[in-house]
Phi, psi and omega in degrees: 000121188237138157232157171207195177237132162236129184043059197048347172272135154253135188280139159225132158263166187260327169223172172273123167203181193292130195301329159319279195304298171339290180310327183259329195255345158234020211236351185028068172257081155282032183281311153345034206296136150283076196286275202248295189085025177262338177102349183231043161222300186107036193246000186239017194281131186235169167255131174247127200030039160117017191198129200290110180258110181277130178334306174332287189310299179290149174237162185291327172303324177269017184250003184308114186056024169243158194277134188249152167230139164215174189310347196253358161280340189276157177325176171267291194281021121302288168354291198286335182302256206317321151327280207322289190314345201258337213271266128002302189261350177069033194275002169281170159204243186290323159101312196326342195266312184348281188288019187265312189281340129316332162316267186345302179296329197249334175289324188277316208275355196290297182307293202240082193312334187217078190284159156292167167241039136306305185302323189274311185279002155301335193266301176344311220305317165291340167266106155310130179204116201261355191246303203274005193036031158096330218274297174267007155308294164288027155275318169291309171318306163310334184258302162293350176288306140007269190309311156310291181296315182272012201028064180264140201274156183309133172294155173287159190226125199248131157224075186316331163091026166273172203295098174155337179301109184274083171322113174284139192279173223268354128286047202256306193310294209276328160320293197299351187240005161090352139006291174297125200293090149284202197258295187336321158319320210285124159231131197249151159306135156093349180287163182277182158216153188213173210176154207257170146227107205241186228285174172243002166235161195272348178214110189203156168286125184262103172266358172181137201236104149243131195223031193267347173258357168287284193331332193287328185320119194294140164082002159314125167249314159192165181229138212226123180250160186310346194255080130247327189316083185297343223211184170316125149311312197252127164260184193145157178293293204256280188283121160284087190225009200243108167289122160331262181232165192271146189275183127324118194120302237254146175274153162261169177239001169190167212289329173267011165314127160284135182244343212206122198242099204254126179217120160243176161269019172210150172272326173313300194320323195305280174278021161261353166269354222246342174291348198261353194279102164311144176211092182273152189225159160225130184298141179243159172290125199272112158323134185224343194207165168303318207275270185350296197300322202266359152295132178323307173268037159310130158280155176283170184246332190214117201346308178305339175117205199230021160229144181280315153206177161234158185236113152236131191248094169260157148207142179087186134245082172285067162221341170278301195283353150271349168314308193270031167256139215284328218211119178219126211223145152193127200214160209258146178243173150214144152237166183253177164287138148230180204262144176295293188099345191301151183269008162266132169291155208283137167209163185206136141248160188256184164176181169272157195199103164091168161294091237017065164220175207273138156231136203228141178234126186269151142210059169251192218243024177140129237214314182287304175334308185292305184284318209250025139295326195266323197292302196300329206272333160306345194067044187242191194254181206268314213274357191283346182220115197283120176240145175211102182291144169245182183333137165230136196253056149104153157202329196013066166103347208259031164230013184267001202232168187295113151211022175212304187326307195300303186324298175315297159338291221297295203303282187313341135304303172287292172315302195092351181259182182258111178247131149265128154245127168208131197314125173280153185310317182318308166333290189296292196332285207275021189222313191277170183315133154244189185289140174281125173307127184245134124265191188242134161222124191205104169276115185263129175227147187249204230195130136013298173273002174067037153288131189279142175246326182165121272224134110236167181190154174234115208236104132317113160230140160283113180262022176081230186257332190234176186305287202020218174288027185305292196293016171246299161023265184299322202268349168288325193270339160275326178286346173221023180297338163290331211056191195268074184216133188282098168172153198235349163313084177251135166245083185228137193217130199213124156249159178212136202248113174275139174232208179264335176294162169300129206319144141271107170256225172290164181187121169356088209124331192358075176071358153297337183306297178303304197270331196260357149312302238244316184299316173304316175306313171303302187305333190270014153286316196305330215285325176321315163342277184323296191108018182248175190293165180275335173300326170282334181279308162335288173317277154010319214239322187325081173335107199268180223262156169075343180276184192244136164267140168003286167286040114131307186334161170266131189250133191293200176237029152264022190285141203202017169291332158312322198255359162282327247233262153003342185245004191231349199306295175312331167240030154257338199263007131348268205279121175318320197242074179228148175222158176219189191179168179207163171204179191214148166213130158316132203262104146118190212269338164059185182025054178084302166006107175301138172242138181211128152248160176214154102262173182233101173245114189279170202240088167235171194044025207046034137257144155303087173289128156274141195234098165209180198236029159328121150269113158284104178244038185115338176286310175114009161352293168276013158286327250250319204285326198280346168267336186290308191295304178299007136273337222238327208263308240031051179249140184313169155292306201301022197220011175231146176234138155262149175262152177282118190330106183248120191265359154256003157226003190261129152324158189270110186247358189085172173297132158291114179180149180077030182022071180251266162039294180307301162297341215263329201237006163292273164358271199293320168274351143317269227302322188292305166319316185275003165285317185310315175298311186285342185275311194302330198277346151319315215114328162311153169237153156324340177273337179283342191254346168011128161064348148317108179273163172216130187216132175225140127230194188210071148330128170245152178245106177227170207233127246264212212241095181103013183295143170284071128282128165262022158192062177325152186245081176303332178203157185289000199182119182213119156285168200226143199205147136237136185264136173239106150284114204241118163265178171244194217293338198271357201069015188255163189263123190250008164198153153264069191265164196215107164269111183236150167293071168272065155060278174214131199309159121295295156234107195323318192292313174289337190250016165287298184307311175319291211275337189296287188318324180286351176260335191276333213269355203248317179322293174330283205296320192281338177263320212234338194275117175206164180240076208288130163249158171238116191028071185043055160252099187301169173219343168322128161265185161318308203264007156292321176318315208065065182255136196300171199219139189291006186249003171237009182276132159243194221280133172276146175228149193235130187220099176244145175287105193228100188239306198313093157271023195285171181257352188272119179063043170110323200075046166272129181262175182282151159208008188301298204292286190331291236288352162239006169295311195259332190300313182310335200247325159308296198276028167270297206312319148316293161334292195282328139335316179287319197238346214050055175239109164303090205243136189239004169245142190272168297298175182295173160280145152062036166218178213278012158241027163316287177269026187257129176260000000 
C-alpha cells in the first residue's frame, strides 16, 4: 500500500508499478501519454513536489508522501493560460506531446514567471515534439509567462475564420489540456487485450507453431494463427505481399513479422502467454542490401524475385548534352533509413459491430485503406467494416500501412469482443515502413554559364521486406531527381529492391528527400566550376511561370521559386558558413493515379458538420476544411463541426498523403460550400436547412509517368522552396532560414508551424538521425534515434511566398512534405564552405553534432 497526494487528494496504490500505468490504467488520467515508456519523450511527464517528472520512470513505492500534479490537478485559470497560449501561438499539431510540455511549463513558470528562452528551452529538454520543431512551443510559453506575471485576463479570440486568418486550430484546446481522445485513451467494459508474437529472425523457416499451452493459460481468450485468417493472408495498400501472420512452412522477411495472434484479458495475462507460444525455427541467412538481393544466386524474398519495381524516365537525350557541356560532376550519394519517430505508438481497437460486422477505432493516415484491408483479409463485404479515426499522435507517412488494424479486426472476429492492440515503442521501432535507404550515382552538367543541360542518375532504394509504398516512392525520386530547374535532358533509372531489413514505405518527403540531397550537392560543384555562387546558378536555372520542368510539365504561372531564392538572398550573401539548396514537391497523388477528395456537409442542430474522411495528423486538415466554409459560406467558426473521419458517414477523400488534403479535400469543401451559400443567399437560416447535405468534390486529371506527351501534366500543383543554413565561427548551426512558395497561406500561423517542424525534423536527418541494423536487426531505442531537442535548435526563420492566384483551393498549395526536403543538402553545402570537405552520406560525417545520440 503506497499512499501520496495526486492533484490534492489522496490516493493509494495497492501494489508497485509505474507510476504511468497507475495514472492511465487505474486512475483512468489520459492526459497522461504514453509515448516510449523508456524514459526518453516526455509525453508521460507530470509534476512531483514541484519538478517535472516522467511517469515511466517512477513507481508508486517511490511516491510515498509526495504531492503528484498532471494537468486535471492544475487551477481553472492555469487551464485557461495555458489553452490560450498554446492555442494562439499555433503551438499544437499532431498535440499528443503537448500536455507533457504543459507539465514542463507549469514546473518551470511555477519558480521562474520570466524565463529566458534559453531557460525555457532548458525546462523542455526532456519532452520530445517531432511536428512543431519546438519554435512555438516557446512562443507559448513565453505568452503564458506574460500572462501569469502581468496578470492578465485571457484574451476572447475574434476569428472570422477566413482564408489568410490565423484561425486556432479547432483541437488546439482539448489537445492542449490532455482531452482530447486517442484510441490508446479509449475505454470499453469488458475489452481484452492483444498483441502478435513475432518471428525471432529476420529471415527463418517457421517450421512448427505450437500454441496449446498459450490457449491453456488462465485469462487467455484466444490464439490465432494464419488458419485463423477467413479472408486474404497477404494485405497493402497497392501489392498485396505483406503477410497478416506468417504460416507454417513460409520464411519470414524481417524481424516484425507477426506469426501468432494472442488476446487476453489482462495484459499481464497477455505477455505471460505469449511467452508460452512455441515456434521452432530454422535460421536462414538474412538479405542485408540491394547489392546482395540483385545477385543472380540470390534467395528469393518474394516469388516474384528480389526487385520490386524499376522506373526509367527519358526525356531528351543526355548522354549527347553532358557530352557537349562545358561542365560535368558526377558523384556517388548514400541516405539511411530513418525512423518516423511519432509520439504516439501505432494502436487500434475492434469490437463487433452491427450484424457480424467489425468497427475498428484508428489511428492512420485513411480509414477507407483500413476498411478495405481489413474488410478482404476478414472475408467481409466493404460495408461490414466501420473504421472510425480518433486523435492521431503524428504520422508523416509511417501510419498508411496495416500494422494493429488488421490484428485487432482479426482478434475481434474471433472473441466477439472489444481488443486493444498496442505496439510497445520497441514494437514501433522495428514493424512500421521507414524512409528508405537510398544510394545515388547521379551525373550533372552545365553550360560555359552554368546553365544547366542535363542529368543522368542511377537510383538503387532499399525497400525492405515488403512492398508497402516503395513503388510511387521511387517514382517521386525519379520525377522530381532533376529539380526545380528549366532543362529537359534527362536519364533516370530507378530500382527498388527488396531485402530482409525493415520495409521502406511513405516518409515525410516521399523519396525527393533522398534524390534532391544528391541533386543539390552536384549543382554547387557545378556552380564552383562555373566560378559563380551556388546562389546564382539556382537563379539562373530556377524554373520561371511558362518554362518547362525536367518532366516535361509547364511550370504554371504560380511557379514562384525565383521569389524563395530572392526572399533568402540578402542574409545567405551575409554570412561566411552559409549553404543552400532548393526543392520542388506535389501537391496529390498525380501521374495518371484517379485522385479524388469529397466532403459532405450536413446540416444539424443548426450547425454545419464537417464530413470527410480526411485524416488529421497534425497538419491541421479541419481547420483548413473550417476556413474554406467560413471564406466560401460567411459563416461564423463558432457554427462549425468537424467530424471525425468515419467510413460510414464521411465521403472517401484518400489517404492523407502526398500533401494533397489541403488541396484535394480544401478544394471539395469549397465546392460543398458554395451550395450551402447559395441555399443560404435564398434566404433560408441554417435552421430552415435542418438535415440538409451539400457534397463537394474535386478530381485531378494527370498524365501517367513516362507518357509521349510533350508536356505531360504530372500533378496539379507543386510548391517550391529555398532553404539557407548558416553556421557560426564554431560549426554549430546557428539559422535556418526556409523560404517557401505555398501558392496561399490558408493559416499563416499553421503553416509557419508546418515549415518550422519539417526543418527541425530534416535538421535531425541531416545531422544527427540514423536507424542502425546488424544483419537486418534494428538497435535503436527512442532516445537513440538522434532526434533534435528543444536545447539543440537553431533559430528557425519561416519565410513565406504567396504569388498562386489559381481558384483550385484558394490557390493553396500542400506543404506538409516540401518543408524537409531541402534542409539537408543546405546544411552539407554550409559544411563544405566551412571546412571543404565534400560529404556525400547522410547524417554527415565530422561535424560538431556527429557523436550526439
Amino acid at each position: 500500500m503506497f499512499e501520496f497526494i495526486l492533484n490534492n487528494e489522496k490516493v493509494i496504490a495497492a501494489e508497485n508499478k509505474k507510476l504511468l500505468q497507475f495514472l492511465r490504467e487505474d486512475m483512468n488520467i489520459t492526459s497522461v501519454k504514453n509515448g516510449c515508456s523508456e524514459g526518453a519523450c516526455g509525453t508521460c511527464m507530470v509534476i512531483v513536489d514541484g519538478q517535472a517528472k516522467k511517469a515511466c520512470v517512477l513507481t508508486t513505492q517511490k511516491l510515498i508522501g509526495k504531492n503528484v500534479i498532471t494537468i486535471e490537478g492544475m487551477s481553472e485559470r492555469e487551464r485557461d493560460v495555458y489553452a490560450y497560449a498554446f492555442s494562439s501561438q499555433g503551438a499544437v499539431q499532431c498535440g499528443f506531446c503537448i500536455p507533457g510540455m504543459v507539465i514542463s511549463a507549469k514546473a518551470l513558470l511555477d519558480i521562474n514567471n520570466n524565463p529566458t528562452e534559453s531557460e525555457i528551452k532548458k525546462a523542455l529538454k526532456g519532452n520530445i515534439c517531432r511536428c512543431t520543431g519546438y519554435v512555438k512551443i516557446i512562443k507559448a510559453i513565453e505568452l503564458a509567462a506574460k500572462i501569469f506575471r502581468e496578470n492578465i485576463d485571457v484574451p476572447k479570440v475574434a476569428c472570422k475564420g477566413l482564408i489568410g486568418e490565423n484561425l486556432p486550430r479547432i483541437d488546439a484546446v482539448s489537445k492542449a489540456l490532455g482531452m482530447a481522445e486517442y484510441v490508446d485513451d479509449i475505454r470499453i467494459d469488458g475489452m481484452i487485450y492483444g498483441s502478435a508474437v513475432r518471428t525471432k529472425y529476420p529471415r527463418a523457416l517457421v517450421k512448427k507453431i505450437d500454441i496449446e499451452d498459450a490457449k491453456a493459460y488462465p485469462g487467455v481468450v484466444a490464439v490465432l494463427t494464419s488458419k485463423d485468417i477467413p479472408g486474404t493472408i497477404k494485405v497493402g495498400h497497392l501489392k498485396k505481399d505483406w503477410d497478416t501472420l506468417i504460416p507454417e512452412g513460409e520464411i519470414t522477411r524481417y524481424l516484425g513479422d507477426a506469426i501468432v495472434l494472442v488476446a487476453a484479458e489482462t495484459k499481464e495475462a497477455l505477455e505471460e502467454a505469449k511467452k508460452l507460444v512455441k515456434i521452432d525455427y530454422e535460421e536462414l541467412t538474412p538479405i542485408t542490401c540491394p547489392e546482395e538481393a540483385l545477385k543472380e544466386d540470390a534467395p528469393k524474398i518474394h516469388e516474384t524475385g528480389n526487385v520490386l519495381v524499376n522506373e526509367h524516365l527519358v526525356r531528351g537525350n543526355a548522354d549527347e548534352k553532358i557530352k557537349n557541356s562545358k561542365y560535368v560532376v558526377t558523384r556517388k550519394y548514400s541516405t539511411p533509413f530513418t525512423e518516423h519517430a511519432f509520439l504516439e505508438p501505432e494502436c487500434a481497437v475492434a469490437g463487433p459491430h452491427g450484424e457480424d460486422g467489425i468497427i475498428i477505432y484508428s489511428s492512420d493516415q485513411g480509414v477507407f485503406a483500413t476498411q478495405h484491408e481489413c474488410a478482404d483479409m476478414l472475408g467481409l463485404p466493404y460495408e461490414k467494416v466501420r473504421v472510425i479515426n480518433k486523435m492521431v499522435g503524428g504520422g508523416f507517412g509511417g501510419k498508411e500501412d496495416m500494422s494493429v488494424q488488421h490484428h485487432a479486426a482479426l482478434l475481434a472476429y474471433h472473441t466477439k469482443k472489444f481488443v486493444k492492440v498496442l505496439l510497445t515503442r520497441k514494437e514501433s521501432i522495428i514493424i512500421h515502413p521507414k524512409r528508405h535507404a537510398v544510394e545515388l550515382e547521379l551525373t550533372t552538367a552545365c553550360d560555359e554559364d552554368g546553365y544547366l543541360t542535363g542529368m543522368k542518375a542511377k537510383i538503387i532504394s532499399d525497400t525492405g521486406a515488403y512492398a508497402s509504398l516503395g513503388g510511387p516512392v521511387l517514382q517521386r525520386l525519379c520525377t522530381h531527381a532533376a529539380g526545380p530547374y528549366n532543362y529537359q535532358d534527362i536519364d533516370i533509372d530507378g530500382t527498388a529492391v527488396y531485402t530482409n531489413n525493415p520495409p521502406g514505405g511513405a516518409f515525410r518527403g516521399f523519396g525527393v528527400t533522398q534524390s534532391c540531397f544528391a541533386t543539390e550537392c552536384n549543382i554547387n560543384l557545378l556552380a564552383e566550376k562555373v566560378g559563380i555562387s551556388p546562389w546564382e546558378i539556382r537563379y539562373k536555372n530556377a524554373v520561371r511561370p511558362g518554362q518547362v520542368l525536367p518532366n516535361g510539365q509547364i511550370a504554371d504561372e504560380g511557379t514562384a521559386i525565383v521569389e524563395t531564392l530572392e526572399a533568402v538572398k540578402e542574409e545567405y550573401e551575409k554570412h561566411p558558413y552559409a549553404g543552400i539548396a532548393c526543392a520542388m514537391k506535389n501537391s496529390g497523388v498525380g501521374v495518371g493515379i484517379p485522385d479524388i477528395g469529397r466532403c459532405r456537409l450536413v446540416i444539424i442542430d443548426g450547425k454545419v458538420h464537417i464530413r470527410t474522411s480526411a485524416s488529421c495528423i497534425g497538419q491541421g486538415m479541419g481547420t483548413v476544411a473550417t476556413q474554406m466554409i467560413c471564406e466560401t459560406a460567411k459563416i461564423s467558426p463558432d457554427l462549425i463541426v468537424h467530424d471525425a473521419p468515419d467510413t460510414f458517414l464521411t465521403p472517401d477523400s484518400g489517404n492523407t498523403t502526398a500533401s494533397r488534403q489541403t488541396v484535394f479535400t480544401g478544394e471539395a469543401t469549397k465546392v460543398a460550400s458554395k451550395k450551402l451559400k447559395e441555399a443560404l443567399d435564398s434566404g433560408k437560416t441554417l435552421a430552415d436547412l435542418e438535415g440538409e447535405e451539400f457534397y463537394g468534390e474535386y478530381a485531378s486529371v494527370t498524365d501517367k509517368m513516362g507518357c509521349n506527351k510533350e508536356n505531360p501534366i504530372s500533378h496539379v500543383a507543386y510548391g517550391y522552396a529555398t532553404h539557407v543554413a548558416i553556421l557560426n565561427e564554431d560549426g554549430k548551426l546557428k539559422k535556418l532560414i526556409a523560404a517557401h512558395d505555398v501558392g496561399r497561406a490558408v493559416n499563416p500561423i499553421s503553416l509557419e508551424g508546418q515549415i518550422e517542424g519539417g526543418v527541425v525534423m530534416s535538421i535531425g536527418y541531416a545531422l544527427t538521425e540514423d536507424y542502425p541494423l546488424e544483419n537486418c536487426i534494428p538497435k535503436a531505442k527512442y532516445g537513440t534515434l538522434g532526434l533534435f531537442k528543444s536545447i539543440d535548435i537553431p533559430e528557425v526563420k519561416a519565410i513565406v511566398v504567396e504569388k498562386n492566384k489559381s481558384d483550385l483551393a484558394y490557390g493553396a498549395k500542400g506543404v506538409g512534405e516540401i518543408t524537409s526536403i531541402p534542409t539537408a543538402p543546405a546544411i552539407q553545402n554550409a559544411y563544405y564552405v566551412y571546412d571543404n570537405e565534400f560529404r556525400t552520406k547522410l547524417p554527415l560525417a565530422k561535424t560538431p553534432y556527429s557523436k550526439k545520440k
